[in-house]
C-alpha positions in Angstrom: 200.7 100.8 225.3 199.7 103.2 227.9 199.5 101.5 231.1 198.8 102.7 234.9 200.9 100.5 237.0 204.0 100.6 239.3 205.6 98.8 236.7 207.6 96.1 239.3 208.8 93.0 237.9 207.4 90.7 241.0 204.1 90.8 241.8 203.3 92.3 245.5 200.7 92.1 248.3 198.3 94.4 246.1 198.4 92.4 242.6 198.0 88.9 245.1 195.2 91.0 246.3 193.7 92.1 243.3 193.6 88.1 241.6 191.7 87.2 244.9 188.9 90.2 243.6 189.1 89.3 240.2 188.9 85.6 241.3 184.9 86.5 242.2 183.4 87.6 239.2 185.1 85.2 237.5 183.5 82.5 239.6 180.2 84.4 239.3 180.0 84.8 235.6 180.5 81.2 235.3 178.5 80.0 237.9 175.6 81.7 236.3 175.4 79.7 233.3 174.6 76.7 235.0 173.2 78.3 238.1 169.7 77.1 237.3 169.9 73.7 236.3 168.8 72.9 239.9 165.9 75.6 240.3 164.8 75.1 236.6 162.0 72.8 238.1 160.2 75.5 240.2 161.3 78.0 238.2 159.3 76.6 235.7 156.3 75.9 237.7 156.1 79.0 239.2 156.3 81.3 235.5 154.5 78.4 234.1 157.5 78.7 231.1 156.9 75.9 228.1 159.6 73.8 226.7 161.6 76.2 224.8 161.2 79.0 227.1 163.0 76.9 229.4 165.8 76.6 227.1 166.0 80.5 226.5 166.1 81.2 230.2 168.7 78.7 230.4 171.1 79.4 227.4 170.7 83.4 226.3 172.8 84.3 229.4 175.9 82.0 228.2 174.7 82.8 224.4 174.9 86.8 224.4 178.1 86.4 226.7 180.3 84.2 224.0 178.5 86.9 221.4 179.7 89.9 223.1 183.1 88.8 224.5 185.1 89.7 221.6 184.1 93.0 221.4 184.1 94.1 224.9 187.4 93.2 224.6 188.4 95.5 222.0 186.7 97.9 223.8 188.2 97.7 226.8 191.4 98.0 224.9 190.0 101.2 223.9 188.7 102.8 227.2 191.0 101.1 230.1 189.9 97.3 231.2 189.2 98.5 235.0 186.9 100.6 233.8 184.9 98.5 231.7 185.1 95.9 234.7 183.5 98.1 236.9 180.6 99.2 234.5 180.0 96.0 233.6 179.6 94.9 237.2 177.1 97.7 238.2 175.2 96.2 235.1 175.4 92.8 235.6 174.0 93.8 239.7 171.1 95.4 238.2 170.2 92.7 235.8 170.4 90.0 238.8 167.6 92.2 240.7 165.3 92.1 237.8 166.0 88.5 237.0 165.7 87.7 241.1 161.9 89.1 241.1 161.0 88.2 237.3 157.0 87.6 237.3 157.2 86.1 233.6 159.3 84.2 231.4 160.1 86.6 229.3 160.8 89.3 231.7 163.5 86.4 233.1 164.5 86.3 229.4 165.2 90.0 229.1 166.9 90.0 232.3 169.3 87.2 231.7 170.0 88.8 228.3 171.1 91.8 229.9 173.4 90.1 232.5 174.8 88.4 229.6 175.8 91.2 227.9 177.1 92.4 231.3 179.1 89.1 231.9 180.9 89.4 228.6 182.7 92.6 229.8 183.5 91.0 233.0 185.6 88.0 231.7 188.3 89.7 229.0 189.0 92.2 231.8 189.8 90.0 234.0 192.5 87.8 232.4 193.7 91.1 230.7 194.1 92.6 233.8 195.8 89.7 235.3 198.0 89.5 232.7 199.4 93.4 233.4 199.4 92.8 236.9 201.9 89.5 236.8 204.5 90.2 234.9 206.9 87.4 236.0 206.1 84.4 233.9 205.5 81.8 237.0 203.8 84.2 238.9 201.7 84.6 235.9 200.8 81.2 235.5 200.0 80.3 238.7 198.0 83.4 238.6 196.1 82.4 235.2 196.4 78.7 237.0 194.1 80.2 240.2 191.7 82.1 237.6 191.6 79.1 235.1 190.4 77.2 238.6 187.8 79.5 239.3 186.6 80.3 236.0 185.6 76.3 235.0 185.0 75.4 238.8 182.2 78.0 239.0 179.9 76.1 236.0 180.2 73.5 238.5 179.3 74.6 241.6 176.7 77.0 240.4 174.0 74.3 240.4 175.5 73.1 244.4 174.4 76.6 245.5 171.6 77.3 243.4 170.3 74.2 245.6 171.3 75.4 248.7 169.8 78.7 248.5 166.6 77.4 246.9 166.1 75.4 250.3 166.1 78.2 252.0 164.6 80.8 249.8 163.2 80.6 246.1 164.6 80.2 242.8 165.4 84.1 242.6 168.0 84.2 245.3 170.5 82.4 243.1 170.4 85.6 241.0 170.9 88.0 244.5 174.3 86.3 245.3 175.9 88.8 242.6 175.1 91.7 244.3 177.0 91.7 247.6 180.2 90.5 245.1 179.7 93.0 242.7 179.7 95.7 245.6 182.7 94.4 246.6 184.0 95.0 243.4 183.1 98.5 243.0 184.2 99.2 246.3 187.9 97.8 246.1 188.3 97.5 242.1 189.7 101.3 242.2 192.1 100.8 245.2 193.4 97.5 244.2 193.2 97.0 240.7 195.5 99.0 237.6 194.0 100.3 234.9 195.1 99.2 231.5 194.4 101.1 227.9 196.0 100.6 224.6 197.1 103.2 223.3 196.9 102.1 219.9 193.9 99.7 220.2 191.7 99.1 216.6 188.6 101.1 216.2 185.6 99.0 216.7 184.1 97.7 214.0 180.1 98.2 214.7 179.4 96.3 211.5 181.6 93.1 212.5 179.6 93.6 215.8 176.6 93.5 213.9 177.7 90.5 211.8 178.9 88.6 214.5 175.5 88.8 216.7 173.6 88.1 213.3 175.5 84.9 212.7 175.1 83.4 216.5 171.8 84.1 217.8 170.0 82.5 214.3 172.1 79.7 214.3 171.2 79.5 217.6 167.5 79.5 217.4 167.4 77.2 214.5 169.2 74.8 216.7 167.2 75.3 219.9 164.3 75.0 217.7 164.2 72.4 214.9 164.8 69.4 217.3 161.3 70.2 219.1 159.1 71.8 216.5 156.3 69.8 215.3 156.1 68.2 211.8 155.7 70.7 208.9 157.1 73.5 211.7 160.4 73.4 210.7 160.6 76.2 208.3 161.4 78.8 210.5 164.3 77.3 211.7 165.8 76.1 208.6 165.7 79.3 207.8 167.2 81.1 210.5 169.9 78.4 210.5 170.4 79.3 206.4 170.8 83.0 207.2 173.3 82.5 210.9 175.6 80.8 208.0 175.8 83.2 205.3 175.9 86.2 207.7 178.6 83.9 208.9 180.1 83.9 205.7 180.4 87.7 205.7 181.7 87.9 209.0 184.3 86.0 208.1 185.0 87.8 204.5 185.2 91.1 206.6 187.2 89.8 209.2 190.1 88.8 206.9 190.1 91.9 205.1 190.4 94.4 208.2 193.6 95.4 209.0 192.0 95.4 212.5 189.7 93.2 212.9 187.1 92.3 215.8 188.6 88.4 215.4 191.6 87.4 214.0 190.8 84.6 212.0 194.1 84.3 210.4 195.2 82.8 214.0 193.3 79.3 213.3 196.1 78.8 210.7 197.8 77.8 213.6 196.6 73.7 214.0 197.9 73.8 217.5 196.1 76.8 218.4 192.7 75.5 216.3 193.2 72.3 218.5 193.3 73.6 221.8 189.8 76.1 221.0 188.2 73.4 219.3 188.9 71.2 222.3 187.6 73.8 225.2 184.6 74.6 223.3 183.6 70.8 222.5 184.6 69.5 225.9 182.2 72.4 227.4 179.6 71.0 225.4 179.9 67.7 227.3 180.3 68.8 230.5 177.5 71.4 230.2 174.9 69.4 228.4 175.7 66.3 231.1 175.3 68.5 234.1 172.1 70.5 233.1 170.4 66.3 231.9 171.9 64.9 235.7 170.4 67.6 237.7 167.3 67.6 236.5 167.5 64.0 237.0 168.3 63.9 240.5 165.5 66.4 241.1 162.8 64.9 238.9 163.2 61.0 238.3 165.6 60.0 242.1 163.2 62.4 243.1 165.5 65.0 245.8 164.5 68.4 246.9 166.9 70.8 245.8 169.4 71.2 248.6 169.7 67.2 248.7 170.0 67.4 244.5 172.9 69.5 245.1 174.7 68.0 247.5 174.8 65.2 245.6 175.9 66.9 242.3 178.7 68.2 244.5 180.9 65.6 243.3 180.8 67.3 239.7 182.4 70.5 240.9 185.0 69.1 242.9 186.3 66.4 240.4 186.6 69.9 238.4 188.5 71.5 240.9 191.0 68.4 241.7 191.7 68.2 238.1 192.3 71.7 237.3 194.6 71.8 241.1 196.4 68.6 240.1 197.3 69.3 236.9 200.8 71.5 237.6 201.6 68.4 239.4 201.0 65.9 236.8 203.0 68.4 233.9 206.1 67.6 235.9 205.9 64.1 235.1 204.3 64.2 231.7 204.0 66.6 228.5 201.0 69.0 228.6 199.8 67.2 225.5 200.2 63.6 227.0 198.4 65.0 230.5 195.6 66.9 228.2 195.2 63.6 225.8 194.8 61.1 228.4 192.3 63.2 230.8 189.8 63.7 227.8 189.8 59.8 227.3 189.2 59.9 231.5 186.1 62.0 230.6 185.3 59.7 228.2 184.4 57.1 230.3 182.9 59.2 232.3 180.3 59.8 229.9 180.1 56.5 228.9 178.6 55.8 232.7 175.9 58.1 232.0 174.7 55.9 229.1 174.1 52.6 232.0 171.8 55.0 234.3 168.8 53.1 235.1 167.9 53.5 238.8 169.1 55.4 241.8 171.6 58.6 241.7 174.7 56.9 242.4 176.0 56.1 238.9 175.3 59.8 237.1 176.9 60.9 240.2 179.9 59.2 239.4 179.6 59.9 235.4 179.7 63.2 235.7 181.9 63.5 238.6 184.6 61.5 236.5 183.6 63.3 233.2 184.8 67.0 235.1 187.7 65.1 236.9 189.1 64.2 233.4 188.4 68.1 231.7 190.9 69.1 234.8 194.1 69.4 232.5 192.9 70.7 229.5 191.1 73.4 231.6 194.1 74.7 233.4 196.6 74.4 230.5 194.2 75.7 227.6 193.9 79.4 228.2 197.7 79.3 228.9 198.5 77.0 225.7 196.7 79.5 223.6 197.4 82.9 225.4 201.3 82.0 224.7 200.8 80.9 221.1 201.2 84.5 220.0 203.3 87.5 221.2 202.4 89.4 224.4 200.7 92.4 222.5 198.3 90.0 221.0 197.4 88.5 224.1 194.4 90.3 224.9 192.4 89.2 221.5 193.6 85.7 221.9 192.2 85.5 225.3 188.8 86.8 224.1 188.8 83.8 221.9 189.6 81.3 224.7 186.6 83.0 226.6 184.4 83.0 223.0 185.1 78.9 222.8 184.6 78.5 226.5 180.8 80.2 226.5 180.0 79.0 223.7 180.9 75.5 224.1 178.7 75.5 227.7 176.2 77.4 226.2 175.8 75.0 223.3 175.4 72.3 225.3 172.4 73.3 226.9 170.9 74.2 223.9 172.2 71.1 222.0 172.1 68.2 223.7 169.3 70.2 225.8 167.8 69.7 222.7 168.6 66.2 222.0 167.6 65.3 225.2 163.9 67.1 225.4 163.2 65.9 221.8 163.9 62.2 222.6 161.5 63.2 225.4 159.0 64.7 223.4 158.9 61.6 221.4 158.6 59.1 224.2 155.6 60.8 225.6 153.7 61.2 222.4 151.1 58.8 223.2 151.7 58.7 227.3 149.4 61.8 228.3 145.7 61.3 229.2 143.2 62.9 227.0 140.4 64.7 227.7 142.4 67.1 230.8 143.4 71.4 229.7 145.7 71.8 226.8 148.3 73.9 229.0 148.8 70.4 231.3 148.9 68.2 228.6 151.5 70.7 226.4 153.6 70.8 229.6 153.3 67.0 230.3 154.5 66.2 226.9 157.7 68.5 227.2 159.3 68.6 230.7 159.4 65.6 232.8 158.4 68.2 235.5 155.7 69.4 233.7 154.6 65.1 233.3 155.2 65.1 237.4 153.0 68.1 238.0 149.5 67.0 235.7 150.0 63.4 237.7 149.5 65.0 240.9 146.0 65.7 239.6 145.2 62.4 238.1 143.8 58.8 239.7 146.5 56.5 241.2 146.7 54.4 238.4 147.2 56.9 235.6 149.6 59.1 237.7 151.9 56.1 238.2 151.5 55.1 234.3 152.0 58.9 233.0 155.4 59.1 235.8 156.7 56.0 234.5 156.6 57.0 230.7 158.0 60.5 232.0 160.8 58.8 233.3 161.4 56.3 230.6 161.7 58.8 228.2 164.2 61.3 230.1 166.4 58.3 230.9 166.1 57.7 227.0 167.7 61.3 226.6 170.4 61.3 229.6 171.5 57.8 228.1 172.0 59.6 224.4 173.7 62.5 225.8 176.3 60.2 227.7 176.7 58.6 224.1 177.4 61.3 222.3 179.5 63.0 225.2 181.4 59.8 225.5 182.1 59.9 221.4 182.9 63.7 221.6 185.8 63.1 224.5 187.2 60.0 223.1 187.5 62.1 219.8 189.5 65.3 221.0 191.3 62.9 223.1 192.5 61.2 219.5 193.0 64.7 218.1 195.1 66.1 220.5 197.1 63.2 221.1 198.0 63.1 217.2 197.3 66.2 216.4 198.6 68.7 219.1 202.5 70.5 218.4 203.4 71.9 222.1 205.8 74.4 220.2 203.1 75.1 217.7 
């Protein structure tokens, strides 16, 4: 293993220094999946985007990063991790320019495609890196602690500064925050930062890549698409949903027949290990598909502008941040698997809150700010938990997982219970929206609850309060089923890691 460091045992002023700029994209990547639940609204009435071009802006970002992950982190095993850190980071500037000044939804599309790609070279490097840099164990936790913190705080708070700069700006300057950080890290990345190659790292596999992209983004689509397509539409997604499986299928024939492969599979044999993945993809799930429904509830039922919607969904990231904080504190006094159980059944009733929204912002505040209070433990102690289920050499592949579950699981949420949520909606205002007005209002009307709050802006008194009031009505209807089946999910891994989970395993 060829590496470029000093080589000390105790980490010094420039490794402290390098977590602190590894700390940023980390925040960034991860703020930017959720970056734009709170300028969704005017992003969408600005590109004039439909339903499901909403959820592509959204979710391809979080989508293409869990896709590519695993692979950029063989590959940065194969050309040094700094270096790959630093070309992804010129990338992932460029994208946010293009996405910042997008004049279509599908140019926004392409351009949130290509930071995703960008993003998923950004996030192995980083916890690789970190790794090499600490090579005490207690500085190294605290280290992974501090970039575990970051990392799940950053969903979180993307959506608080989204708001702020929306006030301020438009809904492209959320994008533009990247660049001055990804400077940085060009700048300093060489001075402070090791590089980090193995010397006998696997040849990548461009057919696993293949097979891997070929299984996700179909499964994906079918998902994204079979919950709102139209009666006798369906086919299409069926079908893509039939072919994501069997190309799944071969991806996982090849995988257990390398001698290298792109993901080890043979890893999950581990029930432990399986747990603790299963449990920080589903729990992102949760928190993801909660946050994206409550912002776009504070914004377009209570009725905020942005800045005051994301004050008020503030809350979320902190609880996040306290829990993730508190949790070396609470290990002292409990197992990691008693701390990890009982916070997941603390998010459960957090969910559960969301289900009783009727009126007002203060009780989704509080669902979703005790929902990401509860996630706090299994956050901080799951990359570690399955980073140290293997031996050190191995570490870099496991740690690709962790960040495959964690993308995926936030990026599934969107599109799931996104899903859910806007087909519940779809349903509710089948037979709300005045006839007789253009097709574009009434399509929009009958898909977004903004799109229901921009056509009653043209209507009489009468039918603009009627139309807002069946808008509202049916995206309460989908908050209240995505607190029910985040509740369910919670209360669930709680049971399974509280029975199920071997610390030694």
């Amino acid at each position: 293993m060829k590496q470029e460091t000093t080589g000390t045992e105790k980490a010094g002023a420039r490794e402290w220094a390098g977590l602190v700029l590894l700390a940023l994209p980390t925040l960034l990547v991860a703020m930017d999946i959720t970056a734009l639940f709170i300028a969704l609204p005017q992003l969408t009435a600005d590109l004039r985007a439909s339903g499901v071009e909403q959820l592509w802006i959204t979710d391809i970002y979080g989508f293409l990063v869990a896709g590519f992950v695993t692979t950029m982190g063989t590959l940065g095993d194969r050309i040094g991790r700094r270096r790959l850190l630093l070309i992804g980071g010129a990338a992932f500037a460029a994208a946010s320019v293009l996405a910042a000044f997008a004049g279509s939804p599908g140019m926004l599309i392409a351009a949130r495609a290509v930071q995703g790609v960008a993003g998923a070279t950004l996030m192995p490097s980083t916890l690789a890196l970190i790794t090499n840099m600490f090579r005490d164990g207690r500085q190294r936790g605290t280290a992974i602690a501090i970039w575990a913190t970051c990392q799940f705080t950053g969903g979180a708070i993307g959506p608080v500064m989204s708001g702020l700069l929306q006030e301020r700006f438009w809904w492209g300057a959320v994008f533009l925050l990247a660049v001055p950080v990804m400077v940085l890290l060009l700048v300093a990345g060489p001075v402070v930062l090791p590089e980090f190659r193995t010397a006998d790292a696997g040849r990548l596999d461009p057919a696993s890549v293949a097979l891997s992209l070929v299984t996700v983004l179909p499964i994906v689509y079918g998902i994204k698409n079979l919950a709102v397509a139209d009666s006798g539409a369906t086919t299409g997604p069926i079908v893509a949903l039939i072919a994501g499986c069997a190309f799944g299928a071969l991806f996982v024939r090849r995988q257990l027949r390398l001698e290298r492969p792109l993901l080890n599979l043979r890893l999950f044999r581990r029930r432990s290990f399986t747990l603790v993945l299963t449990a920080l993809m589903l729990a992102g799930v949760a928190m993801a598909g909660a946050g994206m429904q409550v912002t776009q509830y504070l914004q377009t039922v209570v009725g905020f502008a942005p800045a005051e919607a994301a004050l008020w969904f503030a809350p979320m990231g902190l609880a996040v941040a306290a829990g993730t904080m508190l949790t070396p504190v609470l290990v002292r006094h409990v197992s990691a698997k008693r701390a990890i159980a009982g916070g997941l059944a603390v998010s459960a009733v957090g969910a559960a809150l969301l289900a009783g929204v009727e009126n007002g912002q203060g009780l989704a505040v509080a669902g979703v700010a005790v929902l990401a209070l509860g996630t706090g433990p299994l956050f901080a102690l799951g990359t570690g938990l399955v980073v140290g289920s293997v031996p050190p050499e191995r570490a870099g592949s496991v740690a690709s997982m962790s960040e495959t579950a964690n993308y995926l699981g936030a990026t599934l949420g969107m599109a799931v219970l996104g899903t859910v949520a806007a087909a519940i909606y779809r349903h509710g205002m089948a037979g709300a929206v005045p006839a007789g007005l253009d097709r574009l209002s009434m399509t929009q009307a009958r898909e977004t609850v903004a799109g229901a709050t921009a056509l009653a802006a043209k209507l009489p008194v009468r039918e603009a309060s009627a139309l807002l009031r069946a808008g509202h009505d049916a995206f309460l209807s989908g908050l209240h089923t995505v607190g029910v089946i985040g509740a369910v999910l919670f209360a669930l891994l709680a049971a399974l890691m509280a029975w199920g989970f071997r610390e030694a395993g």
